[in-house]
N, C-alpha and C positions, 0 to 999 in steps of 0.2 A: 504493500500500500504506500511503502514511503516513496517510491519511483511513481506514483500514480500522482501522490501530492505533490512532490517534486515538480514535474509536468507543469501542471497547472497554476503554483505560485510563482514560478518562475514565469511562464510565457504575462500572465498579471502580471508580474515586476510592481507591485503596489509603492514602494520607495521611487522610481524611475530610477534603478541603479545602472541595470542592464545596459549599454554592453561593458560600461568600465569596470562593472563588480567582477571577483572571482566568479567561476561556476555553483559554486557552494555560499555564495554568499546569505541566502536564507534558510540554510541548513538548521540551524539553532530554531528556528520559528517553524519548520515542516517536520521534525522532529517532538518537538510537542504537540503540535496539530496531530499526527500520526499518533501521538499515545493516548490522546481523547477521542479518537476516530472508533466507530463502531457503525457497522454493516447497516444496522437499526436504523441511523441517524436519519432525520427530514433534511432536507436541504436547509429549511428554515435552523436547524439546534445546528448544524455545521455551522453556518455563516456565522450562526450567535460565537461556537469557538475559535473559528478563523480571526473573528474582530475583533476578540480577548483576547488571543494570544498576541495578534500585529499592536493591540494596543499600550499592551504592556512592555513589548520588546522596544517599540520604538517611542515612547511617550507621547505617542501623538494619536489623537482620535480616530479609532476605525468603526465604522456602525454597520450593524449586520445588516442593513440593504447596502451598501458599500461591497459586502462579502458576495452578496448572493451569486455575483457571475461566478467567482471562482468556484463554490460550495456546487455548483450545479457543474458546473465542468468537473467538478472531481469525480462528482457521481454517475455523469456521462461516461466518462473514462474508467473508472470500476467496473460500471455495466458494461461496456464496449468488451471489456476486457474476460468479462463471465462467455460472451457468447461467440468469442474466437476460438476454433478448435487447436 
């Protein structure tokens, strides 16, 4: 799941770090996203973690409509990834 989240926070780039960051540069924040991540999750309680997690790493405001692109791309990408043989 972490290459799954991976994906998606990065191609977001929510800082506009990309392309001067390292590849790993949100490693620390998809790392914890990935340990509150559960199969269960609504796209809505994703976005709520996503914007928890970016708000505390970076001190600065993320609000879970802010999230929802990524939180649904993630979960695009999980399901995509169920129905590849």
């Amino acid at each position: 799941m972490v290459s799954i989240i991976k994906r998606a926070i990065d191609e977001w780039d929510p800082m506009g770090l990309f392309p001067l960051a390292p590849d790993n540069e949100y490693q620390f924040e998809i790392r914890k996203i990935a340990a509150r991540y559960s199969p269960t999750q609504t796209e809505s309680e994703l976005s709520e973690i996503i914007a928890d997690v970016f708000t505390k790493a970076f001190d600065h405001p993320f609000s879970a409509e802010k999230c929802t692109g990524v939180a649904a791309e993630i979960i695009r990408l999980r399901d995509a990834g169920r129905t590849q043989p």
